[in-house]
C-alpha positions as CSV (number, residue, x, y, z in Angstrom):
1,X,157.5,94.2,122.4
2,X,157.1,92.7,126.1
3,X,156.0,96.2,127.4
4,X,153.3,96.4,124.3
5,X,151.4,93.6,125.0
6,X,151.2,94.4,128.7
7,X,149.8,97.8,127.4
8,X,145.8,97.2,127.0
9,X,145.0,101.1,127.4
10,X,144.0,102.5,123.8
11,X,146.0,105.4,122.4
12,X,143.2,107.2,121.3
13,X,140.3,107.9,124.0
14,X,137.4,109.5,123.2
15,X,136.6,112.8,124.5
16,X,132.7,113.1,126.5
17,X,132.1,116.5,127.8
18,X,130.3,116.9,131.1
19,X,127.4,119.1,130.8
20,X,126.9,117.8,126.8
21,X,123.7,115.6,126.7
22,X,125.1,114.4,123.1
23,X,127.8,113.0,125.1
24,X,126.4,111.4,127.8
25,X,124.1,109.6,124.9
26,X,127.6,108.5,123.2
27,X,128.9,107.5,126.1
28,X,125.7,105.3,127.2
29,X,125.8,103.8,123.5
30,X,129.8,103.2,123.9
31,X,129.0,101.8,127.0
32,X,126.2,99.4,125.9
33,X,126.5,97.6,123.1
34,X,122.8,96.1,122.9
35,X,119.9,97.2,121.5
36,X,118.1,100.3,123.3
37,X,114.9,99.2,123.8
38,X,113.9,102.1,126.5
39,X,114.6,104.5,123.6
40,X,112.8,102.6,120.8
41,X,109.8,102.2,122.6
42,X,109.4,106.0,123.4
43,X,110.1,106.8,119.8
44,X,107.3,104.5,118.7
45,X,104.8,105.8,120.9
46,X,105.7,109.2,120.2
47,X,104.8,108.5,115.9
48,X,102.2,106.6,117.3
49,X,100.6,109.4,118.7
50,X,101.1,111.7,115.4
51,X,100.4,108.7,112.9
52,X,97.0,108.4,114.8
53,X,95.8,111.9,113.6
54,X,96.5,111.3,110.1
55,X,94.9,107.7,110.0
56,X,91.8,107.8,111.7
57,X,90.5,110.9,109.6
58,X,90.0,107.9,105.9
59,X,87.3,105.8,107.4
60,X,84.8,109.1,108.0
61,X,86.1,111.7,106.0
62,X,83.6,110.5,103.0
63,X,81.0,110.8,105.2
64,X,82.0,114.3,106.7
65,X,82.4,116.2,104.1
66,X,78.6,115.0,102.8
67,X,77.6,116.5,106.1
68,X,79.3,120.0,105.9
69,X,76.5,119.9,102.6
70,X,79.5,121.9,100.4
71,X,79.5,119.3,97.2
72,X,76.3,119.9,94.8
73,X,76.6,116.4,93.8
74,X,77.7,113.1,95.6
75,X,80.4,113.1,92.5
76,X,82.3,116.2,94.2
77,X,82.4,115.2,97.9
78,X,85.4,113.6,96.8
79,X,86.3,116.7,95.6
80,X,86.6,118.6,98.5
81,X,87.6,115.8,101.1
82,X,91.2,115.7,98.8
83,X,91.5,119.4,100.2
84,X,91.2,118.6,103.7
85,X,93.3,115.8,103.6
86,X,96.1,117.7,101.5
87,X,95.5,121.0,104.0
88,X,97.7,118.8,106.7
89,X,100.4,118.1,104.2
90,X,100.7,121.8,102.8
91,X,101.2,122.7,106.3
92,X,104.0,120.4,107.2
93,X,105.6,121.6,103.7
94,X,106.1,125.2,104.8
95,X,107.2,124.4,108.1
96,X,109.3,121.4,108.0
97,X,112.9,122.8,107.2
98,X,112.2,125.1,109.9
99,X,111.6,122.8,112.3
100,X,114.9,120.8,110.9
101,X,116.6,123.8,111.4
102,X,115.5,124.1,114.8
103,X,116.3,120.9,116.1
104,X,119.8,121.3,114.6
105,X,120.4,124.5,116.5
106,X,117.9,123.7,119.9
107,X,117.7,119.9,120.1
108,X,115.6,117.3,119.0
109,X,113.6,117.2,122.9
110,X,112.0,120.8,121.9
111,X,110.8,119.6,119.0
112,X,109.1,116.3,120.0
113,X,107.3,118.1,122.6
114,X,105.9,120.8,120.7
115,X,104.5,118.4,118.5
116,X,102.8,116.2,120.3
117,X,101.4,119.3,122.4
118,X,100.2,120.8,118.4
119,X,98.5,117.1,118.3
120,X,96.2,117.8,121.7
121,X,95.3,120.9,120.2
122,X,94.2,121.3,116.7
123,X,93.3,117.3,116.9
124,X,90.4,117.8,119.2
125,X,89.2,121.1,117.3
126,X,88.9,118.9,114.1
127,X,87.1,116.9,115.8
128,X,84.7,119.7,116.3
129,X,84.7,121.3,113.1
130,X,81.7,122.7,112.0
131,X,81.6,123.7,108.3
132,X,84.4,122.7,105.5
133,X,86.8,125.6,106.1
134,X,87.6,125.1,109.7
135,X,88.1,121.2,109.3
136,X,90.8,122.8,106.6
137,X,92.3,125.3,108.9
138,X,92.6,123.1,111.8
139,X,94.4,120.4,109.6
140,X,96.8,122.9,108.5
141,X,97.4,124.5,111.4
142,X,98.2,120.7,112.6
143,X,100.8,119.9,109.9
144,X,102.7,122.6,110.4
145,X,103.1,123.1,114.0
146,X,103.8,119.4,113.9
147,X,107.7,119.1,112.7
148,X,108.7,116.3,114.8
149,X,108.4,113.4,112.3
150,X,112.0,114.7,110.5
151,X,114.0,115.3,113.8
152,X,112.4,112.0,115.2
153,X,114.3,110.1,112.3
154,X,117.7,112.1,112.8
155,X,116.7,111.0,117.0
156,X,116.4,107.5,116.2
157,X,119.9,107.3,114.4
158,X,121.5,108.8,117.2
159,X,120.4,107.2,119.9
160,X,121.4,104.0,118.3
161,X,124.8,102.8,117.8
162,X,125.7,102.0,113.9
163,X,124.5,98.7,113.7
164,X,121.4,99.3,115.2
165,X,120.5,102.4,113.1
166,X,118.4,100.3,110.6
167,X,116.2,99.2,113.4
168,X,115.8,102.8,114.8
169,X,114.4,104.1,111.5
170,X,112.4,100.6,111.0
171,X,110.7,101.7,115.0
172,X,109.1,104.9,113.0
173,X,108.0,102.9,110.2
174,X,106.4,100.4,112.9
175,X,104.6,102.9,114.8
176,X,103.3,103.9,111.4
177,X,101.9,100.8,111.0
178,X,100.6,100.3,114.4
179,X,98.6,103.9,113.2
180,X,97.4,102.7,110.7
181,X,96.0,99.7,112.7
182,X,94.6,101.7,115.4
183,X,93.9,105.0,114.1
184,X,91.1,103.7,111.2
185,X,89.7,100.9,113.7
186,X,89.2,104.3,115.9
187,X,88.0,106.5,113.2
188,X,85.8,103.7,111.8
189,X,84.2,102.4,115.2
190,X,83.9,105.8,117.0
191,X,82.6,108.4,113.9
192,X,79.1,109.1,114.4
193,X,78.2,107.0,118.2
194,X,74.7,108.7,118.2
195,X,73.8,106.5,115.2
196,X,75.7,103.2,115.8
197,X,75.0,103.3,119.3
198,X,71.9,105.1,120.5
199,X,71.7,103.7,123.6
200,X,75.2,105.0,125.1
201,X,75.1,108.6,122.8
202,X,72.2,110.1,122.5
203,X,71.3,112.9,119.2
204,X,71.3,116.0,121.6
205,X,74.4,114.9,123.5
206,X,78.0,116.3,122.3
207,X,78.7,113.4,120.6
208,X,75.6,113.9,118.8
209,X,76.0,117.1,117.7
210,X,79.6,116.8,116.5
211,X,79.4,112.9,115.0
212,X,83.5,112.7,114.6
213,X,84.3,114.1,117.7
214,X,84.9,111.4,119.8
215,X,87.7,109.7,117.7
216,X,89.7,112.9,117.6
217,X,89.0,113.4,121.5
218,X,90.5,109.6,122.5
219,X,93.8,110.1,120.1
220,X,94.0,113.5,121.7
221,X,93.9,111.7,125.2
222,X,96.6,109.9,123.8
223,X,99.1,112.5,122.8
224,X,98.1,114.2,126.2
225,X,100.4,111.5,127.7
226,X,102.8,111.3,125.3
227,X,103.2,115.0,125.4
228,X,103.8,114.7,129.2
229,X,106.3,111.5,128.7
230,X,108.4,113.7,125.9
231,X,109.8,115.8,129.0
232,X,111.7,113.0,130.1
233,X,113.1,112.0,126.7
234,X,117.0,112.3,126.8
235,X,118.5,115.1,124.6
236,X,121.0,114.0,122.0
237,X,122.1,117.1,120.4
238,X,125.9,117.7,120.9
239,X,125.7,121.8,122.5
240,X,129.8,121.7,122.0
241,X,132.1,123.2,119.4
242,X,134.9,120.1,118.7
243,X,137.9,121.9,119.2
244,X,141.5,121.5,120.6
245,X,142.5,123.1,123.5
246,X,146.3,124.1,123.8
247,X,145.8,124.4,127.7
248,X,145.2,120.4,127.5
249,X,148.3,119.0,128.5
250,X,147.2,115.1,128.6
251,X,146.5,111.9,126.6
252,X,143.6,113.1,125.6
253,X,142.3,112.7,121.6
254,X,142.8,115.7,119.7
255,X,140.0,116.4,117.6
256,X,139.0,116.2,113.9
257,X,139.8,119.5,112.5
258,X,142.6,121.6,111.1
259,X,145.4,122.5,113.9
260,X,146.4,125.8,114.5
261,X,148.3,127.5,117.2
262,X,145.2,129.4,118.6
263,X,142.0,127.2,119.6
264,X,140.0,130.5,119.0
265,X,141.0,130.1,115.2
266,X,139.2,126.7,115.2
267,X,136.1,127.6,116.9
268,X,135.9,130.3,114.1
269,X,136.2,128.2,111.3
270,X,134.2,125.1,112.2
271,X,130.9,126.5,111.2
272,X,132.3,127.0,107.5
273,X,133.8,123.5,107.2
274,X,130.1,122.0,106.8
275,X,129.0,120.7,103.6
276,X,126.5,122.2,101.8
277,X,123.6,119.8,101.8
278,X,121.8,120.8,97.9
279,X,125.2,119.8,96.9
280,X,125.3,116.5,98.7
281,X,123.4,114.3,95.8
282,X,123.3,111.1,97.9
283,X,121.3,113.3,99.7
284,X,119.4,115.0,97.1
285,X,118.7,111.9,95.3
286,X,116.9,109.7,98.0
287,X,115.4,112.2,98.7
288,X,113.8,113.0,94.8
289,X,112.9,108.7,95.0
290,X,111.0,109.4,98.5
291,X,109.1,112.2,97.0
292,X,107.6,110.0,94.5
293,X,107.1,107.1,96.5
294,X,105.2,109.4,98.6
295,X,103.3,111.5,96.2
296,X,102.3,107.9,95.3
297,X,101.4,106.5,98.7
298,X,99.7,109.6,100.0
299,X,97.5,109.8,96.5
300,X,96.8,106.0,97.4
301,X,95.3,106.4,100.4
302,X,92.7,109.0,99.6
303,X,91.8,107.1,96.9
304,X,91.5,103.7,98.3
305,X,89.4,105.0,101.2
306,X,87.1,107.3,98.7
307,X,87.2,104.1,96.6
308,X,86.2,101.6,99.0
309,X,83.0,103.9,100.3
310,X,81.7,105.0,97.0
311,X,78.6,103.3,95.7
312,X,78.7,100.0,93.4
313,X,77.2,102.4,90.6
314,X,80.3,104.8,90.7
315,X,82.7,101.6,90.6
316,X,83.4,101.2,94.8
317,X,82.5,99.2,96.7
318,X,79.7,100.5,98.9
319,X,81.9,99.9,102.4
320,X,80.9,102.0,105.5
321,X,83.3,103.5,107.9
322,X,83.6,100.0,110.2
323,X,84.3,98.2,107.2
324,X,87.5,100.8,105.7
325,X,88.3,100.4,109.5
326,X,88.7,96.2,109.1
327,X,90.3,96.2,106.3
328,X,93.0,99.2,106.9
329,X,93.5,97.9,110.2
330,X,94.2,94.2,109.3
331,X,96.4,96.2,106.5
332,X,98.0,98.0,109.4
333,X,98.2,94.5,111.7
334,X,100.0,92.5,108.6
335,X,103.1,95.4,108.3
336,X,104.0,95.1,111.2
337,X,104.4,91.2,111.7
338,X,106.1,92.1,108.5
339,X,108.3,94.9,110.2
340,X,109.2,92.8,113.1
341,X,109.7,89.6,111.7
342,X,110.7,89.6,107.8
343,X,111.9,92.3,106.4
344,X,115.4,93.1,108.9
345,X,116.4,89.7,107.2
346,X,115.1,90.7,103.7
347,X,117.3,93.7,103.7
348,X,119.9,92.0,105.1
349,X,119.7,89.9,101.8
350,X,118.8,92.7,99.2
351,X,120.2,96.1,100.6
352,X,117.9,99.1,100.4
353,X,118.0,99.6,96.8
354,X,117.5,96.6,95.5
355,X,114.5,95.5,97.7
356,X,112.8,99.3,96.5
357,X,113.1,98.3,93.2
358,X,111.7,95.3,93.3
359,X,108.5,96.3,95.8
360,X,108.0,99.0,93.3
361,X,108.0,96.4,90.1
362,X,105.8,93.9,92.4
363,X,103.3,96.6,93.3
364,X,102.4,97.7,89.9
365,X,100.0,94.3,89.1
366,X,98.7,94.2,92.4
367,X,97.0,97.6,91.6
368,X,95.8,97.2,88.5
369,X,93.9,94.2,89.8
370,X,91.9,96.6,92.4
371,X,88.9,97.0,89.3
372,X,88.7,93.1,88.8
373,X,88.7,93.1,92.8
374,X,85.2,95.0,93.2
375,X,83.8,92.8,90.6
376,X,83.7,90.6,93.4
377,X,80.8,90.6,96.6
378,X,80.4,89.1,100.1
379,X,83.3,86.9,102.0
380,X,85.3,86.8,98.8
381,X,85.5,90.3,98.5
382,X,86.6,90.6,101.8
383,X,89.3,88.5,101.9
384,X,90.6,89.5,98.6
385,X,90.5,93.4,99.2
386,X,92.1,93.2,102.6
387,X,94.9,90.4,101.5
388,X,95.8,93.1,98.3
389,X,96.0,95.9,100.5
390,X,98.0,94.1,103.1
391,X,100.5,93.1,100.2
392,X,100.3,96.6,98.6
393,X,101.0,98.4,101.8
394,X,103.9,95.9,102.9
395,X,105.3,96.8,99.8
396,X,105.2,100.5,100.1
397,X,106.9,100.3,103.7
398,X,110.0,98.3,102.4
399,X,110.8,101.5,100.0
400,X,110.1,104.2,102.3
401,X,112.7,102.1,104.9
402,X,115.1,101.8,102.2
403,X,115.1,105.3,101.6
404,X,115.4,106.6,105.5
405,X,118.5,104.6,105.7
406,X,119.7,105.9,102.7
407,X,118.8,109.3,103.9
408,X,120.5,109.4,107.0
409,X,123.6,107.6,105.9
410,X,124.4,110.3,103.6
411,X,125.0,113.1,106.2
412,X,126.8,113.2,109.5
413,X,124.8,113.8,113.2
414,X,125.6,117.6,112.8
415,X,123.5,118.4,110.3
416,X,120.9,115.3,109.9
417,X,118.0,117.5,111.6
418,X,118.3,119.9,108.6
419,X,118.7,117.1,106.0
420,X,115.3,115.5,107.7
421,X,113.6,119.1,107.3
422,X,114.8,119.2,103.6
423,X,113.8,115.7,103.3
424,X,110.0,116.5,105.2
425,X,109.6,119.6,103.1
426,X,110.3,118.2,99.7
427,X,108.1,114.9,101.0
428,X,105.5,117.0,102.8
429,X,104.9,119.0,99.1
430,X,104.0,115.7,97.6
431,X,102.2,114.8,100.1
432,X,100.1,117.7,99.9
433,X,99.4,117.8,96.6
434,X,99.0,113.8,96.7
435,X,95.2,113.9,98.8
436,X,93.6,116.4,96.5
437,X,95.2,114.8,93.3
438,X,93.4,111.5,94.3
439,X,90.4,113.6,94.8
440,X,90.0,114.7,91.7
441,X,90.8,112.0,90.0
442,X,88.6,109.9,91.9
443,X,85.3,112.4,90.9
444,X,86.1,112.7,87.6
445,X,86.8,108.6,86.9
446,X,83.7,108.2,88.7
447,X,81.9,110.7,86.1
448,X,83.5,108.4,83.1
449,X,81.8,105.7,83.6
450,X,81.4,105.2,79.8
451,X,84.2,106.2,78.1
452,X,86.1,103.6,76.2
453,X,89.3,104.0,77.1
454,X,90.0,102.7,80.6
455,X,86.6,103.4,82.2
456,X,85.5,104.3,86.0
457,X,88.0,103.3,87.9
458,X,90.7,101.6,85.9
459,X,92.1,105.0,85.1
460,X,92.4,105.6,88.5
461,X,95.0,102.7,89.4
462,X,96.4,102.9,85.7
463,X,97.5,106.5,86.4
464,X,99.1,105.6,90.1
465,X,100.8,102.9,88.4
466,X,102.6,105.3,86.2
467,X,104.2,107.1,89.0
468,X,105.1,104.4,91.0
469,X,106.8,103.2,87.5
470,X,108.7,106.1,87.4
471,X,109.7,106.0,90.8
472,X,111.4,102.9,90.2
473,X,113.3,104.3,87.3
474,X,114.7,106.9,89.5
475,X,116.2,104.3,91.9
476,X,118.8,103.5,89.0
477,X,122.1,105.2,88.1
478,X,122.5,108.0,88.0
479,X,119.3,108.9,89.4
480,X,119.7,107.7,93.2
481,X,123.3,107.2,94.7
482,X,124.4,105.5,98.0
483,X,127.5,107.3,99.9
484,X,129.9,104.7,100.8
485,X,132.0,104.9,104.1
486,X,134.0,101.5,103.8
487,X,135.5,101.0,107.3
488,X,139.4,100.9,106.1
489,X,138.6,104.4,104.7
490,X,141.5,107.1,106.4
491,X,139.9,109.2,108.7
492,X,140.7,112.5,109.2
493,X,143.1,113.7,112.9
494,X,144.4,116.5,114.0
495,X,147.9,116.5,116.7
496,X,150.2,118.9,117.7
497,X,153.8,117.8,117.4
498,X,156.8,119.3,118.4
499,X,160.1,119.6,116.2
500,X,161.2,116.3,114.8
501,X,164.5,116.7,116.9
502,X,162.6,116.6,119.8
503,X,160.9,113.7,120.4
504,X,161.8,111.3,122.9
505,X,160.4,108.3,124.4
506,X,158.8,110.1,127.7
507,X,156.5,112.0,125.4
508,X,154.8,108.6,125.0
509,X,155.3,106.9,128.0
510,X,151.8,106.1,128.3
511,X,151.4,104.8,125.0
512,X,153.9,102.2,125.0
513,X,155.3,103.5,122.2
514,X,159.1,102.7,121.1
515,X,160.7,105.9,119.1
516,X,163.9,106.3,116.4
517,X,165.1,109.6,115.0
518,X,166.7,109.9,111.4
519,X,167.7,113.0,112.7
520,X,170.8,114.8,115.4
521,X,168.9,117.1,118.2
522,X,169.4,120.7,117.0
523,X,172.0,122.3,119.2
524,X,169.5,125.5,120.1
525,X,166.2,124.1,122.3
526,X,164.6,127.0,122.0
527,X,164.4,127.3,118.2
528,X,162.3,124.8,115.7
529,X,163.7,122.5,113.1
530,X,161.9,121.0,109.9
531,X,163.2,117.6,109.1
532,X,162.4,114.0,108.1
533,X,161.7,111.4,110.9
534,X,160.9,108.1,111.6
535,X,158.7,107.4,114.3
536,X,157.9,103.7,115.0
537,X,154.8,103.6,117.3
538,X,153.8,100.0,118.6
539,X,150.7,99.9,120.1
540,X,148.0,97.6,122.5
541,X,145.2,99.3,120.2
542,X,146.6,98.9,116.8
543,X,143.5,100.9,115.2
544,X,143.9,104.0,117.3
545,X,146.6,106.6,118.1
546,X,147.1,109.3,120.1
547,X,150.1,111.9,120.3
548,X,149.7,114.5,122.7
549,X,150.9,118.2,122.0
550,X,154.9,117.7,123.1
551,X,157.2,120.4,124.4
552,X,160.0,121.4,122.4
553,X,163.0,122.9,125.0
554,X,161.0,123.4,127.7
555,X,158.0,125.3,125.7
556,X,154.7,124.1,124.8
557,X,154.7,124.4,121.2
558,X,152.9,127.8,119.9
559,X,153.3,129.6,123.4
560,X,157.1,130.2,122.2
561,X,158.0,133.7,122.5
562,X,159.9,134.5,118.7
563,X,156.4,133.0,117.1
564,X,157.6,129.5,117.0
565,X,154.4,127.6,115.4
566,X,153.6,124.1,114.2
567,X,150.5,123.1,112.2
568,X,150.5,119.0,111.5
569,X,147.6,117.2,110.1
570,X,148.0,113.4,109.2
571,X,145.9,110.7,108.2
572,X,145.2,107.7,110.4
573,X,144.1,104.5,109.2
574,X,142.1,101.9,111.1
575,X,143.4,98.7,109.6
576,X,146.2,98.8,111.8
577,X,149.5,97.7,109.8
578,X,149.6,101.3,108.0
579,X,151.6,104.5,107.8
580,X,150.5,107.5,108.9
581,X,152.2,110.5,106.4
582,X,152.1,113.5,108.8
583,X,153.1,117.2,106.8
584,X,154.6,119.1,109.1
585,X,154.7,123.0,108.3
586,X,156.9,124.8,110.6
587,X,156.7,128.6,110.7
588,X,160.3,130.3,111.8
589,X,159.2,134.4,112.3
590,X,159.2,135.4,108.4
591,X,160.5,131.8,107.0
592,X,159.0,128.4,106.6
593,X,160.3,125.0,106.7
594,X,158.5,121.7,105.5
595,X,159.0,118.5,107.2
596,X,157.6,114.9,106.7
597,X,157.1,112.3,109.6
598,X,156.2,108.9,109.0
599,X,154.3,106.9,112.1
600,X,154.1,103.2,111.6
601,X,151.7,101.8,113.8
């Protein structure tokens, strides 16, 4: 025991590979333990830049549909302006898996930097849209080439060690916010600068001629430098196959897979050990509660904004584009103190399902006050508007955190890109279908104006109600379920060991390790023999172990010329008083022989 505690070098190292950029990301996280604030802050620009494009489009988009002159009636512009703002959303749909896919196979990096260059692009030819198809090409053609928001969420989880994970995925939800700050104030203040300020922009200039231009040319300035930043960004894709190498002849961990003889027989069978994610219903089922959610949020946001610019005669409120700029940027300004400051310590106290359930239940009165709201005129109207959305829209972000978490707890880092595409696909369909929804819903409430049932308006919030309602019912049993990894929970290890007769204590002279034998050495070296054994392994690092592949007379075990082979999986538990139950199948040419070891640590 005097040897053990002089010992302080763990028994079980963790492997980095040189040229692996997934590695030298572990290692940096292993390394230090804080939070990575370098990291964070280029995610956050980086959904800054994209959350921009999708923002600052609600404070004009009334107003720019009315000038493409493709609604018959001021009824219908609503209409058509769902379309546009559901053509971004369809795109993203078809595309995202793919790009899940691809960040799986190529890296997140790629991804990121194609998106932000798709944001330079198609952003400023919206901004220069002449008619109401090409504003509706250029959207699409936006959304889908634009697949970095699901990789960015597997990114953020990875470059963050496990504790830190909920304030990785809170970053994106930040940056959101901060979008939704800047992009309207830009949308609102910027949309036509020949009228609102004739002295700097004149009607014949370029900003004349295209009114909404120059919003969609600064937020493309924008994501010009993010674009070039992105290069830089560190690559945290593992581009290794976990296997074990019999040529290894040190203490080195032996990795998480089944042992055979032949390293080349691993390699081939990794790919099939993967779980199949439509099977995974921790998965599956935060992801059917974010769909909703979303459906709901999306349809929200069309309608506030078509809402809060439609005439007092139709039920609005009459606002122009500066004043759906105030009040979605002071919406956008009151998340994030909330983001920062409140809720890391409300879901601290809640969890993730618990604080979606009650948002959702809280959210439900708050909009079916919004009719009542534009009863109201001046400063009061003002203040009560922006103070509902702010509560509305802090609200909405505590679900949608709940549910990334939830999301990215349920698979491991091989195959969360792919479970963000699925995730982005299935969110991106609601989405798209949750703009034009609003749309129409919005013109025909506003042709109701007399009906006695829930008139103008009311049936607008009345109807969003219901779904967030049953989005809250589906965060129940059996609807959504949480995977559980408790920390005592065995993991799964892989070792090579050599017959039970033949271990001594210079096999683990590194480890500090004191060995008995219930059984008598085997008078022939050179042959294998199955048996029980006792191996009592006292270590400096009581929640690790190592055991490195041992020779049995002479021979590395599996390069023996009569065929000699040993297969042992076993169990290792991290609480570090346990037993480790190793089965031990020993092939002998045509005949087999089963042996169990028992390792107390």
């Amino acid at each position: 025991m005097g040897d053990v505690s002089k010992e302080k070098e763990p028994l079980l190292k963790k492997v980095y590979y040189e040229n692996c950029p997934g590695c030298k990301v572990d290692k940096f996280k292993d390394a230090h333990q804080g939070v990575p604030i370098k990291s964070l802050l280029s995610i956050w620009i980086i959904v800054l830049s994209t959350a921009l494009t999708i923002s600052s489009l609600f404070p004009f988009l009334y107003f720019m549909i009315k000038d493409f002159h493709i609604a018959e009636r001021e009824e219908d512009i609503s209409y058509y302006a769902g379309y546009v703002g559901s053509s971004f959303m369809f795109g993203r749909a078809l595309t995202s898996m793919f790009w899940g896919i691809f960040a799986d196979r190529y890296g997140r990096k790629p991804v990121i930097v194609i998106g932000t260059i798709t944001v330079v692009i198609f952003n400023t030819l919206f901004g220069l849209s002449v008619n109401f198809w090409m504003a509706v090409t250029t959207r699409f053609f936006l959304g889908s080439l634009n697949g970095l928001l699901g990789p960015i969420k597997a990114y953020a989880c990875e470059v963050c060690r496990d504790e830190h994970q909920s304030l990785g995925l809170s970053t994106i939800t930040t940056a959101w916010g901060i979008g939704l700050i800047i992009g309207p104030s830009i949308g609102g203040l910027l949309a036509q600068p020949a009228e609102k300020y004739p002295d700097i922009f004149s009607q014949e200039s370029l900003f004349g001629r295209f009114p909404y231009f120059l919003p969609c040319l600064c937020i493309s300035a924008i994501a010009v430098v993010v674009a070039i930043g992105s290069f830089w960004l560190p690559e945290t894709l593992h581009n290794h196959k976990e296997n074990i190498s019999l040529e290894d002849d040190s203490f080195e961990v032996l990795e998480s897979a089944t042992c055979r003889s032949n390293a080349k027989e691993i390699e081939e069978e990794a790919p099939t050990s993967k779980k199949s994610l439509i099977k995974n219903w921790p998965l599956m089922s935060s992801i059917l509660v974010y769909c909703i959610f979303s459906l709901h949020d999306m349809a929200y946001t069309e309608i506030f904004s078509l809402w809060a610019v439609s005439p007092r005669k139709l039920g609005g409120l009459s606002y122009t584009t500066d004043g759906v700029g105030e009040v979605l940027s002071a919406t956008g300004f009151g998340m994030l103190i909330y983001q920062l400051f409140l809720y890391p310590h409300i879901d601290k106290i809640f969890g993730p399902i618990m604080l979606a359930r009650i948002c959702g239940v809280l959210s439900i009165p708050i909009l079916q006050s919004y009719p009542c709201i534009a009863l109201l005129s001046g400063l009061g109207l003002s203040l009560v508007i922006t103070c509902a959305s702010v509560a509305k829209n802090v609200l909405s972000v505590s679900i949608i955190i709940g549910l990334f978490v939830l999301q990215n707890r349920a698979v491991d880092q091989d195959q969360r890109g792919a479970a963000n595409g699925i995730a982005m696909t299935s969110m991106s369909l609601f989405k798209a279908v949750g703009p034009a929804c609003g749309g129409i819903l919005v013109s025909w409430a506003q042709k109701r104006q007399d009906a006695s049932f829930l008139p103008g308006s009311q049936i607008i919030f009345f109807l969003l109600n219901i779904v967030e309602a049953l989005g809250v019912l589906l965060t129940f049993e059996p609807f959504l379920v949480e995977r559980h990894a408790p920390p005592s929970q065995p993991t799964s290890q892989t070792l090579f060991l050599a017959s039970p007769s033949y271990l001594t204590k210079s096999s683990f002279s590194r480890s500090s390790a004191s060995i008995s034998r219930s059984t008598q050495p085997t008078s022939t070296p050179s042959r294998l023999a199955a048996g029980p054994v006792s191996i009592a392994v006292q270590s400096s690092s009581p929640d690790s172990v190592s055991l490195t592949p041992l020779m049995a007379g002479g021979e590395r075990l599996g390069d023996s010329s009569d065929g000699n082979r040993c297969a042992s999986t076993f169990t290792r538990s991290v609480t570090g008083s346990a037993l480790l139950t190793i089965s031990e199948e020993i092939e002998k040419g045509k005949g087999k022989g089963q042996g169990v070891q028992t390792v107390g640590i």
